[in-house]
C-alpha positions in Angstrom: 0.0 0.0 0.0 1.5 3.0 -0.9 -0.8 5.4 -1.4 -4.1 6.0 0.4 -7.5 8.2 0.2 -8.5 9.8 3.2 -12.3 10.5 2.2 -13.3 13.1 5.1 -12.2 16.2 6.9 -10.4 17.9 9.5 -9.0 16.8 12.6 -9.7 13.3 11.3 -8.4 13.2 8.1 -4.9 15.3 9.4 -4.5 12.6 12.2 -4.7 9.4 9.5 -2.5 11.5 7.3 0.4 11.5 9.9 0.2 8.1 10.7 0.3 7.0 7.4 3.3 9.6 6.5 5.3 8.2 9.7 4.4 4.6 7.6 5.5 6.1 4.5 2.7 6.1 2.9 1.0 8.7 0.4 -1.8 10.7 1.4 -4.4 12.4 -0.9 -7.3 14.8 0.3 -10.1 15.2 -0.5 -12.1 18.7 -0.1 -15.4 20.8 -0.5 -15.7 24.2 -1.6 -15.5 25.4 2.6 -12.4 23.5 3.1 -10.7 24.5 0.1 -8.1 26.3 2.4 -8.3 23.7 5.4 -4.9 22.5 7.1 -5.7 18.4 5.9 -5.5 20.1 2.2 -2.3 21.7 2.3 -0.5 18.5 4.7 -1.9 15.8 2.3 0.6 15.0 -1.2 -2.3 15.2 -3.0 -5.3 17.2 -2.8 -9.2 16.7 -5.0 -12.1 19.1 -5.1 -14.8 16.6 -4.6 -18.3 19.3 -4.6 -20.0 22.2 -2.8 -19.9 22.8 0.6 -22.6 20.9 1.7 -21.4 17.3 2.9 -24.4 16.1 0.3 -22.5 17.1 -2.4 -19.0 16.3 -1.8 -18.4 13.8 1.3 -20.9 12.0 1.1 -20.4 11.4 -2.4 -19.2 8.2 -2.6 -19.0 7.7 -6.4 -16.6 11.2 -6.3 -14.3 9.9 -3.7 -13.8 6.1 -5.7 -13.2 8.5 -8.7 -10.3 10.4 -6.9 -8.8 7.1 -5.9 -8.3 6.0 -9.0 -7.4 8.9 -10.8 -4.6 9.0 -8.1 -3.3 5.6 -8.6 -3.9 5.0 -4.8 -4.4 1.4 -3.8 -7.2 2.2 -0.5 -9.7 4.8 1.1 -9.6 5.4 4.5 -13.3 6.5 5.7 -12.3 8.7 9.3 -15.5 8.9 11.1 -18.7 10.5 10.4 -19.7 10.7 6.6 -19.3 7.7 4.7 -17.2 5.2 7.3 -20.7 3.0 8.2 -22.0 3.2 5.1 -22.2 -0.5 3.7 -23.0 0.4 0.5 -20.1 2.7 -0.1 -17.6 -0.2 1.4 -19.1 -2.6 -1.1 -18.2 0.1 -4.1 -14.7 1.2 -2.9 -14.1 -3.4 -3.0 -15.9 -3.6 -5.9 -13.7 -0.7 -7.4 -10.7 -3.3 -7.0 -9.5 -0.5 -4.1 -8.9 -1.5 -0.5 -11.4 0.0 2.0 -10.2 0.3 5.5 -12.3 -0.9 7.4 -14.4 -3.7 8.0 -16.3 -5.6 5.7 -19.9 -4.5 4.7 -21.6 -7.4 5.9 -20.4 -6.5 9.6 -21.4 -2.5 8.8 -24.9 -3.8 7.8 -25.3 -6.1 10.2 -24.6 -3.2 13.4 -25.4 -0.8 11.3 -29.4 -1.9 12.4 -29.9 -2.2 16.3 -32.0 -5.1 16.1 -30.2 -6.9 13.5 -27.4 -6.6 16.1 -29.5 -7.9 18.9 -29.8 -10.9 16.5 -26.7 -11.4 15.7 -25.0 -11.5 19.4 -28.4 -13.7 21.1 -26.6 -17.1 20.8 -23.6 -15.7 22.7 -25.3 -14.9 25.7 -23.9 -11.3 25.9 -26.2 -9.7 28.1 -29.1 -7.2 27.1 -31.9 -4.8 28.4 -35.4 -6.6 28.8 -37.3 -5.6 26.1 -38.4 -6.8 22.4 -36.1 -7.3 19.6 -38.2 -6.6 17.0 -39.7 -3.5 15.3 -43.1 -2.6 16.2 -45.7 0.0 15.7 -48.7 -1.8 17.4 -49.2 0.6 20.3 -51.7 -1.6 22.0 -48.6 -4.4 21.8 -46.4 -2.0 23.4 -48.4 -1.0 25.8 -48.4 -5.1 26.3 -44.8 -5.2 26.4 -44.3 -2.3 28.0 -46.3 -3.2 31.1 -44.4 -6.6 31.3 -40.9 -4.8 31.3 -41.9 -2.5 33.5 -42.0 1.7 33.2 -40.0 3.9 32.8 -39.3 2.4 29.0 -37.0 3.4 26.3 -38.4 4.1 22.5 -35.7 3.7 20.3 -35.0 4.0 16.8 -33.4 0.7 15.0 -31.2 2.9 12.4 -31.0 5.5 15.2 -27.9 7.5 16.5 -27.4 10.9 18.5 -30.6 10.6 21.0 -32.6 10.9 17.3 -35.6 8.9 17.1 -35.7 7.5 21.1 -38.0 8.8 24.1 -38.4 7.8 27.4 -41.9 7.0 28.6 -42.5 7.2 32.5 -46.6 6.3 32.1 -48.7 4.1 30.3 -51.2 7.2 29.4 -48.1 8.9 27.7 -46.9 6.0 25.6 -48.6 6.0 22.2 -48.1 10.1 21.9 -44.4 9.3 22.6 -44.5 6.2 20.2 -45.4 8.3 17.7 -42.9 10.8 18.1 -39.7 8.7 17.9 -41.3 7.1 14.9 -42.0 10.6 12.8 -38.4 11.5 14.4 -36.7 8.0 12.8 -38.7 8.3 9.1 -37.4 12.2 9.5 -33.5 11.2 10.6 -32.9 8.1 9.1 -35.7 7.1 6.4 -35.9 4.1 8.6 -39.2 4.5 10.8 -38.6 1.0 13.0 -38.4 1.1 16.8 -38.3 -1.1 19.6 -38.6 -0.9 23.4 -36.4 -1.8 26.2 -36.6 -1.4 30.3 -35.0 2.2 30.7 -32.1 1.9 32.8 -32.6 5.0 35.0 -29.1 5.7 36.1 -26.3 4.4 33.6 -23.2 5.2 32.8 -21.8 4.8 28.6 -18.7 2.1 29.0 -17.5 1.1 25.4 -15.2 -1.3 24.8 -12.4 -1.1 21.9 -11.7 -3.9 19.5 -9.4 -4.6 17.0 -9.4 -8.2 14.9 -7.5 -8.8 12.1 -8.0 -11.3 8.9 -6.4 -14.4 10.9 -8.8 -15.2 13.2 -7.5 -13.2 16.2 -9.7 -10.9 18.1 -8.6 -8.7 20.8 -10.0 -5.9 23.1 -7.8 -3.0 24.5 -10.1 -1.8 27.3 -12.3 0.3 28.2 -13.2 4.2 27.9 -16.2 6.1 29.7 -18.0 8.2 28.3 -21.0 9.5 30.5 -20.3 12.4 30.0 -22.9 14.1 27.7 -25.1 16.2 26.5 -28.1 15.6 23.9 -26.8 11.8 24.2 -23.6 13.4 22.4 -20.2 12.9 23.8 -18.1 15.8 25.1 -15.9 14.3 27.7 -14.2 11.0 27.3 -11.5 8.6 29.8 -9.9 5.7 30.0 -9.7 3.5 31.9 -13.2 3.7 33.8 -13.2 4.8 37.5 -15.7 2.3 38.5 -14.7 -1.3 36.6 -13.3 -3.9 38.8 -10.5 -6.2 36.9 -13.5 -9.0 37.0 -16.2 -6.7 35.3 -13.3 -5.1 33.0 -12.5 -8.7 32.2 -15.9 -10.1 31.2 -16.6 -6.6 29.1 -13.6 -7.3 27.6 -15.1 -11.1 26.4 -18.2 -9.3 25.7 -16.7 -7.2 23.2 -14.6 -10.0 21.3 -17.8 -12.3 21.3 -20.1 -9.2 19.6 -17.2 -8.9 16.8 -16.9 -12.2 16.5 -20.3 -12.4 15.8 -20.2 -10.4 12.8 -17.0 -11.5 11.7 -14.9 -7.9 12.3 -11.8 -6.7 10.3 -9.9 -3.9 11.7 -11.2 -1.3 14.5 -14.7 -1.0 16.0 -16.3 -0.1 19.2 -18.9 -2.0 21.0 -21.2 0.1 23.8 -22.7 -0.8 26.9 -24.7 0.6 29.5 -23.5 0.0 32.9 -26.0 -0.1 35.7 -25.9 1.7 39.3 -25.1 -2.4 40.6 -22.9 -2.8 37.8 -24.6 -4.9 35.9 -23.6 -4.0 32.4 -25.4 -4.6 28.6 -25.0 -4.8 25.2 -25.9 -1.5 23.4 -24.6 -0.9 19.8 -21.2 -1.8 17.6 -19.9 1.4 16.3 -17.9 -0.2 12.7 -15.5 2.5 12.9 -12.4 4.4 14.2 -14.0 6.5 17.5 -13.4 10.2 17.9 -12.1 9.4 21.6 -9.5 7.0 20.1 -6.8 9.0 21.5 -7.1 8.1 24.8 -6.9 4.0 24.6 -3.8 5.4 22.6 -2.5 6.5 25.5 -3.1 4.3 27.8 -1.9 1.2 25.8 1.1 2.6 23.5 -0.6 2.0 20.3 -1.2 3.7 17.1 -5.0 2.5 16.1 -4.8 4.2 12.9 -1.2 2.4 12.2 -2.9 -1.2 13.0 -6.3 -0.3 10.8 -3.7 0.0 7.7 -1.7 -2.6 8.5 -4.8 -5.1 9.0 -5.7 -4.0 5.5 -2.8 -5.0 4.0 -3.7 -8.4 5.5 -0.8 -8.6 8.6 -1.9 -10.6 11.6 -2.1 -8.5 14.8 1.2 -8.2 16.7 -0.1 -9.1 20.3 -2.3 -11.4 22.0 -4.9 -10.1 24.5 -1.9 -11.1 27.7 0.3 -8.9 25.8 -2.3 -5.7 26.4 -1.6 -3.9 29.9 -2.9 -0.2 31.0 -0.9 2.3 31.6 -1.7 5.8 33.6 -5.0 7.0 33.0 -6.3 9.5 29.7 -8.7 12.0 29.2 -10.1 13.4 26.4 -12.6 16.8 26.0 -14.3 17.7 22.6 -13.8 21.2 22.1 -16.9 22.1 20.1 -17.9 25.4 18.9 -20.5 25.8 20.9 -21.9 28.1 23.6 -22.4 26.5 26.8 -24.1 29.2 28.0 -26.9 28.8 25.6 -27.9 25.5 25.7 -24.6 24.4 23.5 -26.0 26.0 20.8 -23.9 26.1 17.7 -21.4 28.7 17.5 -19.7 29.8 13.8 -17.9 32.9 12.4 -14.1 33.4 12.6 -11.4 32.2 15.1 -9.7 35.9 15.6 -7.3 34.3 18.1 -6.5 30.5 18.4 -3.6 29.2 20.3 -4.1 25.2 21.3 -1.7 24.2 24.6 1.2 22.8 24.4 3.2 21.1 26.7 4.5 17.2 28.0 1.5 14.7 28.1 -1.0 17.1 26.3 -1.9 16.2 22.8 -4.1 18.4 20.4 -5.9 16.7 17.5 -7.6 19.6 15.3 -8.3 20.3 11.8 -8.4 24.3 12.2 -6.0 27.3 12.2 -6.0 31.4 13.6 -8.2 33.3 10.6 -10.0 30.6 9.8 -14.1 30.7 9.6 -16.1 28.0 11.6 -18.1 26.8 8.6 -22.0 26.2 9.1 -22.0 22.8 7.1 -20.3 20.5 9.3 -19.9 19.1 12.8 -18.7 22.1 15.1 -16.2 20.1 16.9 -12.7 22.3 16.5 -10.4 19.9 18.2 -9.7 17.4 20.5 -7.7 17.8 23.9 -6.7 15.5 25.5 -4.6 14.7 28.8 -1.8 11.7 30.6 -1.0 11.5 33.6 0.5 8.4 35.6 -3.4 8.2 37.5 -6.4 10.3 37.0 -6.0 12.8 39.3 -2.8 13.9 37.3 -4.6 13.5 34.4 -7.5 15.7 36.0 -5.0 18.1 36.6 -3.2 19.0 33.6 -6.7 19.0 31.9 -7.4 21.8 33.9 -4.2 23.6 33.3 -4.3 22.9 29.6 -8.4 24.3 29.6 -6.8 27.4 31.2 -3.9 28.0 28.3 -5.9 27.3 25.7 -6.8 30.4 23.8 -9.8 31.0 21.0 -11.5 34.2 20.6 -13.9 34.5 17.7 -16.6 31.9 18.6 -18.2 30.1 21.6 -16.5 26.9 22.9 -17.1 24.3 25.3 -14.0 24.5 27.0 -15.7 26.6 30.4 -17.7 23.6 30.2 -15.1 21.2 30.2 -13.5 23.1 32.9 -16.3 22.9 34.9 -16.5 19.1 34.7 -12.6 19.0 35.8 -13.6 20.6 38.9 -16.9 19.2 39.8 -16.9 17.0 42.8 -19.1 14.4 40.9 -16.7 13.9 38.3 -13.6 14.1 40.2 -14.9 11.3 42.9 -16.5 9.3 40.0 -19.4 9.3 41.2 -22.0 10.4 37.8 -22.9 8.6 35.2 -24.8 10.3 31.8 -27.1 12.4 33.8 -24.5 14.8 34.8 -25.4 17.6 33.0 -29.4 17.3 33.7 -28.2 16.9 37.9 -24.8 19.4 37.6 -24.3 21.9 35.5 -26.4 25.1 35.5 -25.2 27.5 32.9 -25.9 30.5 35.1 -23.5 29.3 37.8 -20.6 28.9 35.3 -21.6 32.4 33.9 -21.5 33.9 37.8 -18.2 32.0 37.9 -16.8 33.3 34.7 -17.6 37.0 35.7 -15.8 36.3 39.2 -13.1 35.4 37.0 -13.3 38.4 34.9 -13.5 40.7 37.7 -9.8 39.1 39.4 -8.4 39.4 36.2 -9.5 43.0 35.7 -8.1 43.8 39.7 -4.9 42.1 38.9 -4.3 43.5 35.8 -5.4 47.2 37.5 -2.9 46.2 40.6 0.3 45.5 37.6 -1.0 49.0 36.4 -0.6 50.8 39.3 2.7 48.9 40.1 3.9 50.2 36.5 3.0 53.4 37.1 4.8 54.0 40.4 8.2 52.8 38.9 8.1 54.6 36.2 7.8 58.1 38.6 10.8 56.9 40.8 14.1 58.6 40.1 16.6 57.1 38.4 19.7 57.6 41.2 22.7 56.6 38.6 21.2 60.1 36.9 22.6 62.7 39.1 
């Protein structure tokens, strides 16, 4: 392989690009009208205009992108995250092409792709589940049915669903066919895909997902675990690894979990399989995400690999260079999503231009981003601006520097989530481990981290003042060598 297609954007697409230039291995772009300027443009040895700025007419394009590839003479698409990477039918083309996609193969992206077709799939190998019915239904009097069985409160959700689109909660019986409806208008709206199912809703959980890799030999691994209950709108924003709460017994049997639900679907190459984890720690199956995850920095860290360097190389065909007794965690990672947003409205999405941006640097702080100073926020795509992400030798380091790093990080121009993240860092409920994905709904209270950032203002403006007046003073006393 000596020449790949990275067919997305951003802080993605720059972060496969340097792992496959340490490799030595070609890179071509790929890029819409709004990125035409972008930082993965200018690293990348080659560069394509694929479309317009919307994603529907240039990444998700998959004809486009297979076009580019061979027009390039590369040998293999890599599909980031987002756009195009779960998309079976765009796997199937880039094969069929006679290119190489990285990834898995599309009977495993179809197969997770549908949450009950999952279900399916993992049932003979007893991996456990929430009580419910795995099946789609739109009966409401056989909801109400199963619903009653199961027990309220209940979870609608969406078989093709992702994001918190398409699912509701239902606390009462009486409320249960309005809701019903609801998540199935929501599903047709989001995914074309107007199926749902019902589960118990498990009222306090915490997100636990497990990281796989398998390669085309048979051999199936898992490299731990990250936690990722932090959220809001069922969208991640903080991320860690290891958990604070898995015991080596309950990290164990995710572990086995995870290989089983790959195994199940016969994986190649890097996926993620979820699972809620209940207040007795209890834990169950969720959903296989068949793709590289945007928190893949942090099992990075903690286990010394390069997931992006082991996607190609499983590829290319190689067997996978460890065994599961090989694997070992090591210090403790954390990861926040800075996103162009402004946590003081709701998270509402934040664009125009970044007037002043300065990521932190520093020993055991990494910075994935796709963005530079002068650049616009464009409307069109995901507002996440970077990762950051923190390692320390336990978690309170890595608490720590996370902290610090918020603190020296410097954008002016837009609205980001790095108060918020702050304000996580320093929360008792994070910092003791003790939250799960309710946190923001139970912690955070956007008026309390304004009152905190004027407090800060204010200190800032008297210290500054106090530096003033010190200035000044100096400047009046006589110079004695002048005499």
């Amino acid at each position: 392989m000596k020449k790949i297609v990275i067919a997305n954007r951003g802080e993605i697409a720059l972060r496969i690009m340097k792992t496959a230039r340490k490799m030595g291995i070609k890179t071509v772009a790929v890029y819409s009208d709004a990125d035409r300027n972008a930082p993965h443009v200018h690293f990348a040895d080659e560069a394509f205009h694929i479309g317009e700025s919307l994603s529907s007419q240039s990444y998700l394009v998959g004809e486009k992108i297979i076009k580019v590839a061979q027009t390039a003479n590369a040998e293999a698409i890599h599909p980031g995250y987002g756009f195009l990477s779960e998309n079976a039918a765009f796997a199937e083309k880039v094969t069929q092409s006679g290119l190489i996609f990285i990834g898995p193969k599309p009977h495993a992206i179809r197969v997770m792709g549908s949450k009950l077709a999952a279900k399916e799939a993992v049932k003979k190998y007893n991996i456990p589940m929430v009580p419910g019915i795995d099946e789609a239904i739109e009966d409401v009097e056989k909801a109400k049915e199963i619903a009653t069985e199961i027990g309220y409160p209940i979870l609608i959700k969406a078989s093709a669903g992702g994001g918190g689109k398409g699912m509701r909660i239902v606390e009462k019986a009486e409320n249960l066919e309005s809701q019903m409806n609801r998540a199935i208008s929501e599903a047709i709206s989001a995914f074309g895909d107007g199926s749902v199912f019902i589960e118990k809703y498990v009222a306090s959980p915490r997100h636990i997902e497990i990281q796989v890799m398998a390669d085309g030999h048979g051999n199936i691994v898992h490299l731990f675990e990250r936690e990722c209950s932090i959220q809001r709108r069922h969208q991640k924003v903080v991320e860690e690894a290891p958990s604070s709460v898995l015991t080596p017994e309950i990290r164990k049997q995710m572990g086995e979990a995870a290989v089983k639900v790959a195994r199940s679907c016969n994986y190649l190459g890097a996926g993620t399989v979820e699972f809620l984890l209940d207040e007795k720690l209890n834990f169950y199956f969720l959903e296989m995400n068949t793709r590289l995850q945007v928190e893949h920095p942090v099992t990075e860290l903690i286990t010394g690999l390069d997931l992006v360097e082991l996607q190609i190389k499983i590829a290319r065909g190689e067997k996978l260079p460890f065994g599961q007794e090989d694997l070992k965690i090591k210090g403790h990672a954390i990861e926040l999503r800075v996103y162009a947003e402004d946590p003081l409205d709701d998270f509402l999405p934040s664009v125009g231009k970044l007037e002043n941006y300065q990521p932190p640097k520093g020993e055991r702080i990494r910075v994935d981003d796709g963005f530079r100073e002068g650049m616009e926020v464009p409307i069109h795509y995901d507002p996440m601006l970077s990762k950051l992400i923190t390692y320390g030798k336990n978690r309170e380091e890595a608490i720590a520097l996370m902290t610090h790093a918020i603190n020296n990080y410097k954008v002016r121009g837009v609205q980001t989530t790095l108060p918020f993240g702050k304000f996580v860092m320093e929360h008792e409920a994070f910092q003791s481990g003790n939250f799960d994905t309710h946190f923001v709904k139970l912690h955070y209270n956007a008026n309390e981290l304004k009152k905190e950032q004027d407090n800060e203002a204010q200190i800032a403006a008297f210290i500054a003042l106090q530096q003033y007046v010190k200035d000044q003073q100096q400047l009046r006393l006589p110079n004695t060598h002048e005499r």
